[in-house]
C-alpha positions in Angstrom: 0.0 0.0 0.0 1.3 3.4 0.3 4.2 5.0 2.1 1.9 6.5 4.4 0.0 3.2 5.6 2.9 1.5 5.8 4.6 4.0 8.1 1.7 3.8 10.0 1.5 0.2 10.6 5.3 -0.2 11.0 5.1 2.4 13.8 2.1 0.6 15.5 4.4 -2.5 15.4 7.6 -0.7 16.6 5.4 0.5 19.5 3.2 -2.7 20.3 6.8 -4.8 20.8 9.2 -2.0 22.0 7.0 0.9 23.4 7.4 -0.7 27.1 11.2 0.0 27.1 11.8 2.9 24.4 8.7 4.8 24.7 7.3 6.7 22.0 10.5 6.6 20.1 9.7 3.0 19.4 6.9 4.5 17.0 9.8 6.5 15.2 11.8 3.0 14.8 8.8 1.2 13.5 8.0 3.2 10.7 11.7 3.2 9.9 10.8 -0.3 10.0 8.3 -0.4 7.8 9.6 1.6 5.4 12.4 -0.9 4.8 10.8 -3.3 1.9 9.8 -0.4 0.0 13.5 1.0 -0.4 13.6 -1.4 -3.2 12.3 1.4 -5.1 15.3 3.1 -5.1 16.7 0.1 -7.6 15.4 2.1 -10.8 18.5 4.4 -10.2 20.3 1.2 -11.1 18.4 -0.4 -13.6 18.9 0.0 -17.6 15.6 0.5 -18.4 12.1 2.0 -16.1 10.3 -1.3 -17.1 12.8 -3.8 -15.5 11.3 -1.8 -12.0 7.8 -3.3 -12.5 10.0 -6.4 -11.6 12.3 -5.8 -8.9 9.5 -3.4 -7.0 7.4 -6.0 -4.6 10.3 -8.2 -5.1 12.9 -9.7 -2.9 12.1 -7.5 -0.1 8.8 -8.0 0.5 9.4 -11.8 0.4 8.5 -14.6 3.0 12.3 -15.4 2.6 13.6 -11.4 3.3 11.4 -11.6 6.5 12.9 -14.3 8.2 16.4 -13.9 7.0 16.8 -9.4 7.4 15.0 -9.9 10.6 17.8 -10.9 12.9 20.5 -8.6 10.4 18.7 -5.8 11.1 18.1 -7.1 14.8 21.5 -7.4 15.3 22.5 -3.7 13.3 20.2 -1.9 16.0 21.6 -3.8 18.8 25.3 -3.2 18.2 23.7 0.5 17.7 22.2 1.4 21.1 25.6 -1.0 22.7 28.3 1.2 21.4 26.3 4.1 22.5 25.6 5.7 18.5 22.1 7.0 19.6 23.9 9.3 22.4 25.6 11.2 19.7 24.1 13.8 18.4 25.0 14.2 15.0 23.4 11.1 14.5 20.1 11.9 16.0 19.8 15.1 14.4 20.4 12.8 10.9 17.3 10.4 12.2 15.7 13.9 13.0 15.6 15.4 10.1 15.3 12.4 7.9 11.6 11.6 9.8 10.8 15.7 9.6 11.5 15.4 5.9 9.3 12.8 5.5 6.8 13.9 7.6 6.9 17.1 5.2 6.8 15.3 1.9 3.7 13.6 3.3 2.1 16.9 4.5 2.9 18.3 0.8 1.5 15.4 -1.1 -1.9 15.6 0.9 -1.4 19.2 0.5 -1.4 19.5 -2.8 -4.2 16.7 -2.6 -6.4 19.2 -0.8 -5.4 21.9 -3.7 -6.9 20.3 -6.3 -9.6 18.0 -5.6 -10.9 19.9 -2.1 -12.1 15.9 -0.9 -13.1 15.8 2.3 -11.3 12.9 2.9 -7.9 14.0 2.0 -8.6 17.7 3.6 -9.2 15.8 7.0 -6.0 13.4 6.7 -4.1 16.6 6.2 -5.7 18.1 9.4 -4.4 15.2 11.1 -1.5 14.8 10.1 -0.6 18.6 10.5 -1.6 18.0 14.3 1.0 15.2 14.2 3.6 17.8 14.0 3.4 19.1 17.5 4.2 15.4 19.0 7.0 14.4 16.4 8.7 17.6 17.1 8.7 16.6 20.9 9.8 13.0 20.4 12.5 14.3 17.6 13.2 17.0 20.7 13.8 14.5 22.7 15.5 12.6 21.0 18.6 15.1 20.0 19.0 16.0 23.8 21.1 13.9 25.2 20.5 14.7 28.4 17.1 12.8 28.2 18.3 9.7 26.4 17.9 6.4 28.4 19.8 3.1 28.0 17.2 0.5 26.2 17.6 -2.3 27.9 16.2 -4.1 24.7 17.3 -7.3 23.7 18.2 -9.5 20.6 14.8 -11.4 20.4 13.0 -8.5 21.1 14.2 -6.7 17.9 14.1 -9.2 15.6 9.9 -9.9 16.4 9.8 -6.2 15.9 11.5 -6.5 12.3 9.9 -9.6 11.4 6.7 -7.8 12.2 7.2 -4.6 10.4 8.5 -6.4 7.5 5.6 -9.5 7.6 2.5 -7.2 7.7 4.1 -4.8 4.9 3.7 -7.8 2.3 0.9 -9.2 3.4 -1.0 -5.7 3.0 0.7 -5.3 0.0 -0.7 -8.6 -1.1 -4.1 -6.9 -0.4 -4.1 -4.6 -3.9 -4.3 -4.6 -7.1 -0.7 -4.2 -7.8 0.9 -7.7 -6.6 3.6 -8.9 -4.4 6.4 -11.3 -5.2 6.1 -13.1 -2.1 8.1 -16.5 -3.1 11.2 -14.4 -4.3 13.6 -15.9 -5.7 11.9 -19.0 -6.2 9.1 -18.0 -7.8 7.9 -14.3 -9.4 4.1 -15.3 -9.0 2.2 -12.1 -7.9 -0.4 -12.5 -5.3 -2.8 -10.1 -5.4 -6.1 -10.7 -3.3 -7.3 -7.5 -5.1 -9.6 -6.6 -1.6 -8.3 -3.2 -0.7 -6.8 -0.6 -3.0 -3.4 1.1 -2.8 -4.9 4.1 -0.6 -7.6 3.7 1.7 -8.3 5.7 4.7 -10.3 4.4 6.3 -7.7 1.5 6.7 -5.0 3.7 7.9 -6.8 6.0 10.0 -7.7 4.6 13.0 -4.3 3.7 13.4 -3.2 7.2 12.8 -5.3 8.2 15.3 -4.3 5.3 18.2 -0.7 6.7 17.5 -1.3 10.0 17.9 -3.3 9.3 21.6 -0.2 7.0 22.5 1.9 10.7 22.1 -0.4 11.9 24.6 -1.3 9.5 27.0 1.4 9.2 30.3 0.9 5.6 31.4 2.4 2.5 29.1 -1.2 0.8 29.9 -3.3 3.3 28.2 -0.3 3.9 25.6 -1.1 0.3 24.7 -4.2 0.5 24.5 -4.6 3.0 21.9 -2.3 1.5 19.8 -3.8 -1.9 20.2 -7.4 -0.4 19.2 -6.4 1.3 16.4 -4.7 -1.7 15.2 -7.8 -3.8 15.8 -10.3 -1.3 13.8 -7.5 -1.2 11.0 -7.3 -5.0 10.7 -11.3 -5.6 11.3 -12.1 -3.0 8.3 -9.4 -5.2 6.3 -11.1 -7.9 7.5 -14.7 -6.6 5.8 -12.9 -5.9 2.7 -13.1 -9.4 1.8 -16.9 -9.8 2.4 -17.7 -6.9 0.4 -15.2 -8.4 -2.3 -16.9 -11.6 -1.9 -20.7 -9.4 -2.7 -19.1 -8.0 -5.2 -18.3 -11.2 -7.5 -21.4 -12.7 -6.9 -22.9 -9.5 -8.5 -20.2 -10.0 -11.2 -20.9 -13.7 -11.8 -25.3 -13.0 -11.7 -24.4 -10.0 -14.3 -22.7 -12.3 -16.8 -25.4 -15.1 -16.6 -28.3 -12.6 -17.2 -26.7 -10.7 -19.5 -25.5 -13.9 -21.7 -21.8 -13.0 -21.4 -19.3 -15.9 -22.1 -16.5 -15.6 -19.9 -13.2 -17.2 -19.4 -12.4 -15.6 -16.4 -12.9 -12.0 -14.5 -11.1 -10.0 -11.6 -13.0 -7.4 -9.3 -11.1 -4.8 -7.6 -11.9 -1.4 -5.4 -12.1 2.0 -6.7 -9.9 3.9 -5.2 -10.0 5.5 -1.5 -12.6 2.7 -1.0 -14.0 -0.3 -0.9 -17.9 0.2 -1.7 -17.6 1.0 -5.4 -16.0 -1.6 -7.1 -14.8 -2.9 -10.5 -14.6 -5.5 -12.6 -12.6 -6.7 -15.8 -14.6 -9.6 -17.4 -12.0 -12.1 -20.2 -14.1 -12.9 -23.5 -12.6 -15.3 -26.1 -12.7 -11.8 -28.3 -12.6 -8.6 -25.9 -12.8 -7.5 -22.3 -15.7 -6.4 -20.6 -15.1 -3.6 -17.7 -18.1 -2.1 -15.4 -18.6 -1.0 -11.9 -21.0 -1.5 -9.2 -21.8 0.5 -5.9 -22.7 -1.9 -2.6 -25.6 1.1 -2.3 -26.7 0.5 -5.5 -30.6 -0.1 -5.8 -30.4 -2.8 -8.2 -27.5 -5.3 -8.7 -26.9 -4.2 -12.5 -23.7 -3.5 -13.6 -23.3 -1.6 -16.8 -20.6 -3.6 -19.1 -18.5 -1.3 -21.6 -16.9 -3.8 -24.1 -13.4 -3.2 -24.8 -11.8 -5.0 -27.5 -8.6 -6.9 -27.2 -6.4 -6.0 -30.5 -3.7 -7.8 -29.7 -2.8 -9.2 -33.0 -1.2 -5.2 -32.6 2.4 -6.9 -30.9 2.0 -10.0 -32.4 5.7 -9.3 -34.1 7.0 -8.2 -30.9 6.7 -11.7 -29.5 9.9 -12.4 -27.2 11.0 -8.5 -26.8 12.4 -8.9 -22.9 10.4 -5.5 -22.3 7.0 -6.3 -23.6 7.7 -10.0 -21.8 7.9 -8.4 -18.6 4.4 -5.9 -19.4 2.9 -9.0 -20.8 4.0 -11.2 -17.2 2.7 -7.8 -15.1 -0.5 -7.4 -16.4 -1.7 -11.7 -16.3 -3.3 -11.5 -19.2 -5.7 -8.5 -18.6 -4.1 -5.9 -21.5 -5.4 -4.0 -24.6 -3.8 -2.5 -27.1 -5.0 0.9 -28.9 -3.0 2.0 -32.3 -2.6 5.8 -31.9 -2.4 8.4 -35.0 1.7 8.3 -35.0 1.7 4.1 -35.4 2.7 3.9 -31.7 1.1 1.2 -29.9 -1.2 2.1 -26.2 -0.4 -1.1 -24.2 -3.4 -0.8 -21.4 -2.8 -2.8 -18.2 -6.8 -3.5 -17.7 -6.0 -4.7 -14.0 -5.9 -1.2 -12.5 -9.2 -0.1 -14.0 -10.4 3.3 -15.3 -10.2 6.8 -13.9 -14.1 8.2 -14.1 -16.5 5.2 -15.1 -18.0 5.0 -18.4 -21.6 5.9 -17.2 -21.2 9.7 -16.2 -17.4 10.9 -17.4 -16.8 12.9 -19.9 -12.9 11.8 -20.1 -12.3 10.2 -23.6 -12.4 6.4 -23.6 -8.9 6.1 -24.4 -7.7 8.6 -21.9 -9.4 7.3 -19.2 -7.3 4.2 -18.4 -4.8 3.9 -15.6 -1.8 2.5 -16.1 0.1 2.3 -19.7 2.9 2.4 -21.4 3.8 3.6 -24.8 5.5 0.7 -27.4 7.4 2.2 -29.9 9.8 1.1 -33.3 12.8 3.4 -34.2 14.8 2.4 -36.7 13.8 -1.2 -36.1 14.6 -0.9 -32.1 11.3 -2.1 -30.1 11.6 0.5 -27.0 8.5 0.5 -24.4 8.3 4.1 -21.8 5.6 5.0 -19.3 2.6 7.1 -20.1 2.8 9.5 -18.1 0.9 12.4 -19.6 -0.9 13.9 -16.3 -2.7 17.2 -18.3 -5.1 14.4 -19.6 -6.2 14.0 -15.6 -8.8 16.3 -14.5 -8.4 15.4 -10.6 -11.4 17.5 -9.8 -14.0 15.7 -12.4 -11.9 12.4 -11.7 -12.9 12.5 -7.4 -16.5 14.2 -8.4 -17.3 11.3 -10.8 -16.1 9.1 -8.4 -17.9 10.3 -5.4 -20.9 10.6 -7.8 -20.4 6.7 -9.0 -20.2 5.4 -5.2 -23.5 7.2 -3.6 -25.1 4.3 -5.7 -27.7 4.1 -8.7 -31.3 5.4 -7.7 -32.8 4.0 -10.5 -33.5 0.4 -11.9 -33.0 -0.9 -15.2 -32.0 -3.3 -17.7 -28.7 -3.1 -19.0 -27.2 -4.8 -22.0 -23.4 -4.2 -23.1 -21.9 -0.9 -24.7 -19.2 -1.2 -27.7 -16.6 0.8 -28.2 
């Protein structure tokens, strides 16, 4: 999931193990913690090409085999750090300081700029909270630099590595949650699991945790410390836990859709919008084309409104066995499209991530209106694949109204059969 969420939940780790001995700067060390896995991010700097990241990110470090082996590493690294008396100095802690106020502050900017252009209640109340988080990271990062308040921890071996192997186990398995995959078997296997229940942002996930941390700031005694962080830990993992009910509504919608409307099917996916998980969607395999629609748990009627989408994939047919379109071909599990544009470039749609707007009520072109893509191109006989990342055709405003729009439900019944495009 995102930064944020993990931070969260590798801070309500780092405190749930450690809090008893360190405090409230066991929250600091957890979402270090939890941050971990997702450094592998910073492998693209390395890589000869942006599509070999779609591999390595969600790979070996968010493994079953990472967690048990960079447990006790890392276990041992912090160990050896509070023995020969690193966290006293303070040009270290002001390092640690400034590295969690920076990003704290890219987090503030993101939701920021968020609240800019959209003006959703939702992100306009996680920035309120989080710019309320300031005053009780600037005491524990305070605290921290003064040297005069710094304890020995009097933490032990087994109790850091649970804390790692905690941090590092719940980042992959909420990871494993969305849409986007995790390579959990590294290096044995690249199969992505994806239980497609939750999608990459949802607050009302990471919230409540949010919101048991920031009491644990406040609250004196170690008892009620814990339980904060223990209840917001609960709420998080019971709304996880109702993810997969409403997932489980949400195909059996799917599946009565396809029967009534006469659709053939090979297989189908169903996945969240985003922010939520009461408007959903579905990509539907055909022998000949996809089928894509949505449906709202407050719909009044179970109908779901199919937009067919052809396949085209004769398109690449004599790019069979080009590494990069091999490794967009293995990402997307067979759920893809291809659109020929005007310039005899080639729109490679990954159909597993949806559509921003749905088809219903958004104006947003057809062909603009899907996620994630990537551009193929021929120069000169060279095959070359690059991102599409054109963001001026995204109107965020529209794009949260037509989605906020979508999830209030359909008022009215009808029949629906499929639309072409």
């Amino acid at each position: 999931m995102d930064s944020i969420t993990q931070a969260t939940l590798g801070a309500a780790m780092g405190h749930a193990v450690l809090g008893k001995k360190m405090g409230n700067k066991a929250i600091l060390v957890g979402a270090i913690a939890g941050t971990i896995p997702d450094l592998d991010v910073f492998s693209r700097l390395f890589l000869d090409h942006q599509v070999y990241g779609l591999v390595y990110h969600r790979g070996i470090t968010h493994s079953i085999l990472f967690t048990f082996l960079a447990s006790p590493i890392f276990a041992w690294v912090s160990l050896k750090y509070y023995e020969q008396g690193w966290h006293k100095k303070w040009g270290v802690q002001a390092i640690l300081a400034a590295w969690s106020l920076l990003f704290y502050l890219l987090i503030l900017i993101g939701l920021g700029t968020g609240v800019y252009y959209s003006q959703n209640p939702i992100v306009i109340g996680l920035f309120s909270l989080f710019t309320l988080g300031l005053y009780p990271l600037s005491k524990t990062l305070k605290s921290g630099i003064d040297k005069r308040s710094q304890i020995e921890y009097d933490i032990g071996f087994k109790d850091w590595t649970l804390m790692y192997f905690l941090a590092f186990l719940t980042h992959w398995v909420i990871d494993a949650c969305t849409a986007y995959g995790t390579q959990i078997f590294e290096p044995f296997s690249r199969y992505r699991v994806a239980f497609n229940n939750i999608s990459i942002v949802d607050p009302l996930y990471t919230v409540p945790m949010i919101i048991g941390l920031v009491a644990v700031f406040f609250a004196r005694k170690y008892q009620t410390q814990r339980f904060w962080n223990y209840l917001g830990i609960s709420i998080a993992s019971l709304y996880m836990a109702t993810t997969f009910y409403s997932k489980s509504i949400m195909n059996t919608v799917v599946a009565d859709n396809l029967q009534q409307q006469g659709i053939e099917f090979t297989e189908y996916i169903t996945y969240p919008t985003i922010l939520n998980t009461v408007l959903w969607q579905t990509t539907v395999v055909t022998e000949d084309a996809y089928y894509y629609g949505t449906y709202s748990l407050l719909d009044e009627t179970p109908i779901i409104d199919f937009v067919k989408l052809p396949k085209n994939h004769a398109l690449i047919e004599k790019y069979q066995g080009e590494e990069y379109l091999d490794i967009l071909l293995w990402f997307a599990n067979g759920y893809y499209n291809l659109i020929e544009q005007p310039d005899g470039s080639i729109t490679f749609n990954n159909l597993r991530f949806g559509m921003m707007g749905v088809p219903e009520n958004s104006t947003i072109p057809l062909n603009d209106r899907y996620i994630f893509r990537f551009k193929l191109t021929e120069k000169e006989g060279q095959f070359d694949v690059e991102e599409d990342r054109d963001m001026e055709r995204i109107n965020v405003g529209e794009m949260a109204s037509t989605l906020w729009n979508r999830l209030k439900g359909k008022q009215v019944a009808h029949e629906s059969t499929p639309t072409n495009y």
